[in-house]
VEXDREN-2710 file (C-alpha; in Angstrom, 1 decimal):
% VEXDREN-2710
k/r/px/py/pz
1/UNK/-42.4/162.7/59.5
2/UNK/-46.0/160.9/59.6
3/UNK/-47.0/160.2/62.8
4/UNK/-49.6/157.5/61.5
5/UNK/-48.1/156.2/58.1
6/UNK/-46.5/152.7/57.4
7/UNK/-45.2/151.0/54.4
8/UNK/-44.7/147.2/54.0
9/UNK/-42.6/145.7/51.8
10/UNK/-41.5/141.3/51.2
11/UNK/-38.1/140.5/52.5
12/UNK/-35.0/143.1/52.1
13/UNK/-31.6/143.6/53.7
14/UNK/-31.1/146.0/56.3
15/UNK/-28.3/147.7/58.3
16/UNK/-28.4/148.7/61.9
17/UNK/-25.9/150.6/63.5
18/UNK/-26.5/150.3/67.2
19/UNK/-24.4/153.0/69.5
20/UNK/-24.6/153.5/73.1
21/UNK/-21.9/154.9/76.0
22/UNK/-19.2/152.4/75.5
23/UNK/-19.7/150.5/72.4
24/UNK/-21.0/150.3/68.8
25/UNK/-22.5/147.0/67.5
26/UNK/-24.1/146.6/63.8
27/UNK/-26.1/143.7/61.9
28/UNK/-27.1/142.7/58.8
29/UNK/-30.6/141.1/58.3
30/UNK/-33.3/139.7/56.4
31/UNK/-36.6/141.6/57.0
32/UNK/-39.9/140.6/56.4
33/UNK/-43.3/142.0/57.3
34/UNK/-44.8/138.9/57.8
35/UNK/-42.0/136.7/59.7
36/UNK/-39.6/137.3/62.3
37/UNK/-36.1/139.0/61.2
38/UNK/-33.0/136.8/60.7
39/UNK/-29.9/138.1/61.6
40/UNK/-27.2/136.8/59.1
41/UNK/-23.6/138.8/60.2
42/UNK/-23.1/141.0/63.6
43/UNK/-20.4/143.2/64.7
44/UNK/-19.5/145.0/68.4
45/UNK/-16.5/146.6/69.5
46/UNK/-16.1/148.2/72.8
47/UNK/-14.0/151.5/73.9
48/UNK/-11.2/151.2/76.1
49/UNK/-12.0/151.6/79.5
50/UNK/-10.2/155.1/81.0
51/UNK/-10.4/156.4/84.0
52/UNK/-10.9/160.2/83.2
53/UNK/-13.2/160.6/80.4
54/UNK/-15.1/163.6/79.0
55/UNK/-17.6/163.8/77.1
56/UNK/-16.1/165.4/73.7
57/UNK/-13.5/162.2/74.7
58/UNK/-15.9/160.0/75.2
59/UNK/-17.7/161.0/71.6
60/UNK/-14.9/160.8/69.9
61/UNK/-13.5/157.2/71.1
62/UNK/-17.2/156.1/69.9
63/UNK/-16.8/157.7/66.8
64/UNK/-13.4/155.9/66.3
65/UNK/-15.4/152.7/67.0
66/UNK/-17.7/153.5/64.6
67/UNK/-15.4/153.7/61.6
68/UNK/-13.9/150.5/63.2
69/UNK/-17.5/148.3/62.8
70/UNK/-18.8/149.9/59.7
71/UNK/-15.2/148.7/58.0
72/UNK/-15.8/145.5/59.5
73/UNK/-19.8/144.5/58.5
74/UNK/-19.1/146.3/55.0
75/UNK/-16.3/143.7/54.5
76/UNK/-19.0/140.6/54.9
77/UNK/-19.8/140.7/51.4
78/UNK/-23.5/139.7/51.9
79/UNK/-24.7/142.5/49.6
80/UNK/-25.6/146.2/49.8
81/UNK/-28.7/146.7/52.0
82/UNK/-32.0/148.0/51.0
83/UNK/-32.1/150.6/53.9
84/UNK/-29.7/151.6/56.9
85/UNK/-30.8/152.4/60.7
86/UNK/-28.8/154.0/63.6
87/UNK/-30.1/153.2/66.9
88/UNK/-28.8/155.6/69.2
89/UNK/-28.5/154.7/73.1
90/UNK/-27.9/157.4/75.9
91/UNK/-26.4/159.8/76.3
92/UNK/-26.6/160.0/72.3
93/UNK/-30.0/161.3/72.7
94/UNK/-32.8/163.3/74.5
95/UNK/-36.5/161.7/74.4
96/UNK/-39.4/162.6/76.0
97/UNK/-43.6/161.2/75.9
98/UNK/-45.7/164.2/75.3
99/UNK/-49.6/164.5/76.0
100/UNK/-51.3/166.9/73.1
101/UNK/-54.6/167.5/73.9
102/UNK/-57.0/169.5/71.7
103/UNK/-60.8/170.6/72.4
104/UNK/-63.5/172.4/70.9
105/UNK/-67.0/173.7/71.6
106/UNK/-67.9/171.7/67.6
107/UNK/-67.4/168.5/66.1
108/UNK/-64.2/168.9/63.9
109/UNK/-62.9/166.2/61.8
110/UNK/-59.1/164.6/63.1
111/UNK/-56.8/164.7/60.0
112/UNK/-53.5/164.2/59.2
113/UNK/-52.8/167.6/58.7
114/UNK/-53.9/168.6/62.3
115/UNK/-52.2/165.7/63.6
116/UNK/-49.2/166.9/62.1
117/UNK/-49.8/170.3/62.9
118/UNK/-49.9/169.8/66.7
119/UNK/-47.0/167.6/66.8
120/UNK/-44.2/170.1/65.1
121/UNK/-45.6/172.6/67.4
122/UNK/-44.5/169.9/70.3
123/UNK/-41.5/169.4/68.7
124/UNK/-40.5/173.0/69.3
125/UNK/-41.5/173.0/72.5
126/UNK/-39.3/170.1/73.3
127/UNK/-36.4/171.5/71.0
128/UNK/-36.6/174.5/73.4
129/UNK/-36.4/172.4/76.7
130/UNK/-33.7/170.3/75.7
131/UNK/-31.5/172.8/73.7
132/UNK/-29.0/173.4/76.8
133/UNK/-28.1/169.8/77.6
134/UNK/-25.9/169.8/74.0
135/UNK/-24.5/173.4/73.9
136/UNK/-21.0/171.8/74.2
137/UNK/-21.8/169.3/71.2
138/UNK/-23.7/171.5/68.6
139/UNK/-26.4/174.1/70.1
140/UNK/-29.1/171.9/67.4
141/UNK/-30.9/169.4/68.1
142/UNK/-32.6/167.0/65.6
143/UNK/-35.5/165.3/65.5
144/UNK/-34.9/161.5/65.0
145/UNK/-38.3/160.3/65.9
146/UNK/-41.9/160.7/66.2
147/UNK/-44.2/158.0/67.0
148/UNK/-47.6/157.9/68.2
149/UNK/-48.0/155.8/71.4
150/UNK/-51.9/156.1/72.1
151/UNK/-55.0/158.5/70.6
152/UNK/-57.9/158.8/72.4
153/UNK/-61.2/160.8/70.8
154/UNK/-63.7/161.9/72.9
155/UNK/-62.3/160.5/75.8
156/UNK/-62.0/156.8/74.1
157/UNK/-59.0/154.6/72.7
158/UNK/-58.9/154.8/68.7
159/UNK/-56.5/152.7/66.6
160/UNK/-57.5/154.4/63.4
161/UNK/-58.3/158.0/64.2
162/UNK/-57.5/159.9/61.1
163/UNK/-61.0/161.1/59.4
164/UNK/-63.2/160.8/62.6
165/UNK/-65.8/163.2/63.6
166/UNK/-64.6/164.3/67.1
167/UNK/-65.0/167.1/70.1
168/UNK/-61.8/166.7/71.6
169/UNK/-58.5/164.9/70.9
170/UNK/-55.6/163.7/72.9
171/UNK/-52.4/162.4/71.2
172/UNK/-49.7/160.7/73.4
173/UNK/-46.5/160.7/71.6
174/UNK/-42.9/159.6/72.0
175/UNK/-40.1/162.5/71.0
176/UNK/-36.6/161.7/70.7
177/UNK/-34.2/164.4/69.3
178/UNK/-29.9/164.1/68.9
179/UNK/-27.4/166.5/68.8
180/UNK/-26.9/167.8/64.9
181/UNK/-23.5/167.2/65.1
182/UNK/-23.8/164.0/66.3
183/UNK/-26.0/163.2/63.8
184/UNK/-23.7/164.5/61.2
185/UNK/-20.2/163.1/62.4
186/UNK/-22.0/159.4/62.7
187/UNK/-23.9/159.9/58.9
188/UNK/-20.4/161.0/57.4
189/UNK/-18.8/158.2/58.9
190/UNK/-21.7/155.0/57.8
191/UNK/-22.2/157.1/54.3
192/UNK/-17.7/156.1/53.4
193/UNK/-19.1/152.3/53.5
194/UNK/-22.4/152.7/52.3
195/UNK/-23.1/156.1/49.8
196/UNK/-26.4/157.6/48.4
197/UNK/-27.9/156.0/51.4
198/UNK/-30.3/157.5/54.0
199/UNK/-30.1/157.2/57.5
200/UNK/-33.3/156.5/59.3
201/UNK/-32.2/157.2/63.3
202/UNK/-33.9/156.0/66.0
203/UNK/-33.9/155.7/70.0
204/UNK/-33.1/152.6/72.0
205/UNK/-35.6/153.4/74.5
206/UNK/-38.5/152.8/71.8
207/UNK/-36.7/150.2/69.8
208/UNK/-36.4/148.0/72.9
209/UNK/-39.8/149.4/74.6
210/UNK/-42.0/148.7/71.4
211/UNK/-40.0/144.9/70.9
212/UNK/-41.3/143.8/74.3
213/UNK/-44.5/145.4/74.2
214/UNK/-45.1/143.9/71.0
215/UNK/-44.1/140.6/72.2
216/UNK/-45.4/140.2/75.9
217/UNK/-48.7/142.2/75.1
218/UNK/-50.2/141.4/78.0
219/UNK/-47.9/142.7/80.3
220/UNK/-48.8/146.5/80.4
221/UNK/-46.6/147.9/83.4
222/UNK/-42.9/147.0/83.2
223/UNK/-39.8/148.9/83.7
224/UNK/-37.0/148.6/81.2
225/UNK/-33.1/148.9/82.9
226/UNK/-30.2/149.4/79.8
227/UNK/-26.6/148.7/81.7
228/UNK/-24.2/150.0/79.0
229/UNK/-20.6/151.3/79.4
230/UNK/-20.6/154.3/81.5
231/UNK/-24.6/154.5/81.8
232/UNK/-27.5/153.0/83.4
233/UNK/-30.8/153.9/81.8
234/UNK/-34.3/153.0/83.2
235/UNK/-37.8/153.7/81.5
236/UNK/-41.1/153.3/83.1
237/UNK/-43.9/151.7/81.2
238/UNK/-47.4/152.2/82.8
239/UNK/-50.6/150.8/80.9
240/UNK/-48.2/150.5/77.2
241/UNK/-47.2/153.8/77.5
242/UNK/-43.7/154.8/77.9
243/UNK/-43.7/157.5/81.1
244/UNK/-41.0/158.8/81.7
245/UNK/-36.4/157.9/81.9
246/UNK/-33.7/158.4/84.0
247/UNK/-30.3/158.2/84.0
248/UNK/-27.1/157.8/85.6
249/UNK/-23.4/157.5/85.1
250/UNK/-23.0/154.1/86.2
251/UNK/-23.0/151.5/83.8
252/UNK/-20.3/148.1/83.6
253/UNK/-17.4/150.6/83.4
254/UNK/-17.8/151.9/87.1
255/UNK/-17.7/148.0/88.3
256/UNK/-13.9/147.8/86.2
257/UNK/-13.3/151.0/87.4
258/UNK/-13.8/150.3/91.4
259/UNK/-12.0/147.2/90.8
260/UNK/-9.0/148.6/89.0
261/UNK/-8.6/151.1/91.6
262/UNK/-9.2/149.1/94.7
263/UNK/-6.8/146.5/93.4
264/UNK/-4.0/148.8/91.4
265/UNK/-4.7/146.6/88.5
266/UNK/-5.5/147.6/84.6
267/UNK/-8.9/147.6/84.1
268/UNK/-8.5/144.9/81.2
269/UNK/-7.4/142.7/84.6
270/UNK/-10.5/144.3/86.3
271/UNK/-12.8/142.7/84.1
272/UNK/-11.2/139.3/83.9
273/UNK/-11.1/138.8/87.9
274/UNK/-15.3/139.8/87.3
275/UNK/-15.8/137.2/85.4
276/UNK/-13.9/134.9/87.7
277/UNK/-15.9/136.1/90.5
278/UNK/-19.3/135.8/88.6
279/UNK/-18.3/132.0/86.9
280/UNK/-17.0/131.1/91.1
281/UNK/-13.5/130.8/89.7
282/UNK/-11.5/133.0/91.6
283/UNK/-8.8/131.4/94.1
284/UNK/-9.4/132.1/97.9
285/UNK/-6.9/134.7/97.9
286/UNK/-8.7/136.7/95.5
287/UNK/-11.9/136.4/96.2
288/UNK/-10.9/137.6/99.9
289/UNK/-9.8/140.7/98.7
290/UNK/-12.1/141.3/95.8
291/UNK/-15.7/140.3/97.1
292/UNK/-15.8/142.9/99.6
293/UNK/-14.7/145.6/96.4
294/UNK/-17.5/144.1/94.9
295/UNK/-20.0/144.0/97.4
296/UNK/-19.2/147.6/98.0
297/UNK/-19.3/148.9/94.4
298/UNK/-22.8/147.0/93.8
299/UNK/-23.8/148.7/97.3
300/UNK/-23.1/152.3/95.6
301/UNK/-24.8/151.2/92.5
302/UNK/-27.9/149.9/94.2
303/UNK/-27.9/153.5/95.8
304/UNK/-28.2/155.3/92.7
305/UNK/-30.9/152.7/91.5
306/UNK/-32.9/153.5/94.5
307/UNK/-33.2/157.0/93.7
308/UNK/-33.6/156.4/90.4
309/UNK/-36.8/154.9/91.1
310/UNK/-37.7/156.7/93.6
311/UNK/-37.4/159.4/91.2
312/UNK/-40.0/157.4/88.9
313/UNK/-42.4/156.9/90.8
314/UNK/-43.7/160.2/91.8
315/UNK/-45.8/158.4/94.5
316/UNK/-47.0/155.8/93.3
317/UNK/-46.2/152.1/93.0
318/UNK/-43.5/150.9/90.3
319/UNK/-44.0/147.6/88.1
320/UNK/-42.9/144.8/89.3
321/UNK/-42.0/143.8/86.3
322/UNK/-38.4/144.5/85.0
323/UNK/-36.6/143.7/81.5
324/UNK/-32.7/143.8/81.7
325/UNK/-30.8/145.1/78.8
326/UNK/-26.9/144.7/79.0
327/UNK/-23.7/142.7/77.5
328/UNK/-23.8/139.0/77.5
329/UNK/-20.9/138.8/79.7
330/UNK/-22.8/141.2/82.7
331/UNK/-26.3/139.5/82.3
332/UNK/-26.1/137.2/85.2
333/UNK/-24.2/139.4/87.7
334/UNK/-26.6/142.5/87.4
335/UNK/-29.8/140.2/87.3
336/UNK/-28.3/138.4/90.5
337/UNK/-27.6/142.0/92.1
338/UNK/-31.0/143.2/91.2
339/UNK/-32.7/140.3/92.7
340/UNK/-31.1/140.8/96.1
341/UNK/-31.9/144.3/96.2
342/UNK/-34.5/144.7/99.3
343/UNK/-35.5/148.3/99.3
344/UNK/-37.5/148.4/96.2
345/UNK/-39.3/145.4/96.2
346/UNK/-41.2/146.3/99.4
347/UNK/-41.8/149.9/99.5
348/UNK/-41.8/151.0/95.7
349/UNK/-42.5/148.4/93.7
350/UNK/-46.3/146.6/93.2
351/UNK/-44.6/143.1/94.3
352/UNK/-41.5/141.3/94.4
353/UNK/-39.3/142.4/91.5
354/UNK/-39.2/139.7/88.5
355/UNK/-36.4/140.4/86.4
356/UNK/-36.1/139.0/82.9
357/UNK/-32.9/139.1/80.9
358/UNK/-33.1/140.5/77.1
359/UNK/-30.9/137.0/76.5
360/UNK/-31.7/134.2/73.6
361/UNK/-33.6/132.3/75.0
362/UNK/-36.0/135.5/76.1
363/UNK/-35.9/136.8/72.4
364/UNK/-35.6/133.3/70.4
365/UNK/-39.3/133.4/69.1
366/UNK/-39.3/136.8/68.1
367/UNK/-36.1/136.3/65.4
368/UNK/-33.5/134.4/64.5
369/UNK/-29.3/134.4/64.1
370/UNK/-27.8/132.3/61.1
371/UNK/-24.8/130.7/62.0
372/UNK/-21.5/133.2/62.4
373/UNK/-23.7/135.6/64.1
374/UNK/-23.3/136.0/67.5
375/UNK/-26.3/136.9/69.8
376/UNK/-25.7/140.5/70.6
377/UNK/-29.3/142.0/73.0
378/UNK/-29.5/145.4/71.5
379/UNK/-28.9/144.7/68.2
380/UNK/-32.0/141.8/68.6
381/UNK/-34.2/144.4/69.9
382/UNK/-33.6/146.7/67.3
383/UNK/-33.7/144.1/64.5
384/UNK/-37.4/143.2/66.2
385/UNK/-38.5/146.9/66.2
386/UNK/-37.0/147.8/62.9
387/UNK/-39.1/144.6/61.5
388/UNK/-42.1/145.5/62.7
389/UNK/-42.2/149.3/62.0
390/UNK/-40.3/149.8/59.1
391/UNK/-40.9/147.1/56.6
END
């Protein structure tokens, strides 16, 4: 695991496999260092929604998922790809930003080796920390990436500093590890399809954070909000540097969920009187009894987000800036909800919140979907990371 090493290669197919709280997505694509990626087939299936789920149940309703959409992209019959990726959303993984710093009274020269050496002695550190929050899934946890965010010598920004004379060294890295059974169970399942083939697994925290930094480089402060299933993830991105994540365990499904209840309906109904009430279609005697749910539910929601950056913050101001992540369906209503949040805007944040959906028209210059693939956000944003780090 090189922290500073990169190969590049002419145009290949890859396979992602894209799995977060409630659904697993996965894409074919044509990669190319020097162009944009072109997704040519795409594939997500959602869990049922349940009311009581745990989360061995909830693992292993993802897992049935899984084999579900690696049967279906295998069957496209556009080839056998050149390499395969997992990108693995919360609560799949743990992931942290670590600052290494290193100082001595003489010049000493920054190689690999040292680089390498200080960041498997973070790894254990991290390992250690983290080690509790899967004891009911495997007790191991894996390293599934290590990449280096910003190195400063001497106190300055270096881009290349492998070989330099320096006093002192500081190394900010990003740290994601998964449970090693998760791991396992998802590898056994891809390698039925797809044999003799390795798994490269990554976070959607970087994929999607490294996408938009590459591709609004000026922005430097921005926070990124994931919406999936049962979870809602934020990351806070201060001067390029991922900071620090929350979480909590409200995603789309505690919207169905709220309205199944309130209304003593299926949540299958739930979600079709939401998109009702998001497109304005839903009859006056609906909408009396289920905007009130809704306001409600969003009110609970917006609670949780409040604290969540509160939690961020740690005293001082948030960005302003803020990049939505969720499915296509939910764009619109949690941008809208967002937007008329008050709290944040005006005690936490820099300025009034500017929310931009991860949608097409946001992503259309950084790749591109062949006709028969459906626009999916996540797997775009990992299709744009995967493009630019690993070919």
């Amino acid at each position: 695991m090189h922290i500073f090493s990169r190969s590049k290669k002419k145009e290949e197919l890859f396979l992602v496999f894209d799995v977060h709280s409630a659904s697993v997505g996965a894409a074919l694509f044509f990669t190319d260092s020097t162009k944009t990626p072109r997704i040519v087939a795409s594939v997500r299936e959602f869990i049922p929604v349940e009311n009581d789920l745990s989360p061995d149940r909830l693992f292993t309703l993802i897992l049935g998922c899984l084999k579900s959409v690696a049967h279906k992209i295998s069957k496209k019959g556009l080839g056998a790809p050149a390499r395969v990726f997992c990108v693995l959303g919360a609560p799949w993984h743990v992931s942290q930003t670590r600052i290494i710093k290193l100082s001595k009274n003489v010049p000493f020269v920054f190689t690999e080796k040292l680089a390498d050496e200080l960041t498997q002695k973070e790894i254990a550190l991290v390992r250690s920390e983290y080690a509790h929050m899967y004891k009911d899934m495997s007790g191991m946890l894996r390293p599934i990436e290590l990449k280096n965010i910003k190195t400063k010598l001497n106190s300055y920004d270096t881009t290349k500093p492998i070989g330099k004379t320096t006093s002192s060294v500081e190394m900010h890295i990003f740290i994601s590890m998964s449970a090693e059974d998760v791991c396992n169970k998802i590898e056994a399942i891809i390698e039925k399809h797809y044999p003799h083939r390795e798994i490269k697994f990554s976070s959607f925290t970087m994929a999607s954070f490294a996408a938009l930094r590459d591709m609004y480089h000026d922005r430097e402060n921005f926070i990124l909000i994931h919406l999936s299933g049962e979870i809602t993830d934020i990351t806070m991105v201060k001067k390029s540097t991922l900071r620090e994540t929350v979480t909590f365990p409200m995603g789309i499904n505690f919207f169905l969920r709220g309205i199944a209840s309130g209304l003593h309906i299926t949540p299958a109904e739930a979600q079709s009187f939401l998109s009702l009430h998001n497109d304005g279609h839903a009859g006056e005697s609906i909408s009396q009894t289920l905007t009130p749910l809704i306001v409600s539910l969003e009110r609970e929601w917006l609670k949780k987000f409040q604290e969540a950056l509160a939690n961020l913050s740690n005293d001082i101001s948030i960005p302003s800036l803020l990049y939505v992540t969720t499915s296509k369906n939910f764009v619109d209503f949690f941008t809208e909800m967002i937007k008329g949040e008050q709290f944040n805007q005006y005690t936490l944040a820099e300025s009034k919140f500017e929310i931009v959906p991860c949608s097409s028209e946001t992503l259309h210059t950084a790749l591109t979907f062949s006709q028969g693939a459906e626009f999916d956000a996540y797997l775009a944003l990992d299709a744009i990371y995967i493009n630019r780090f690993f070919t």
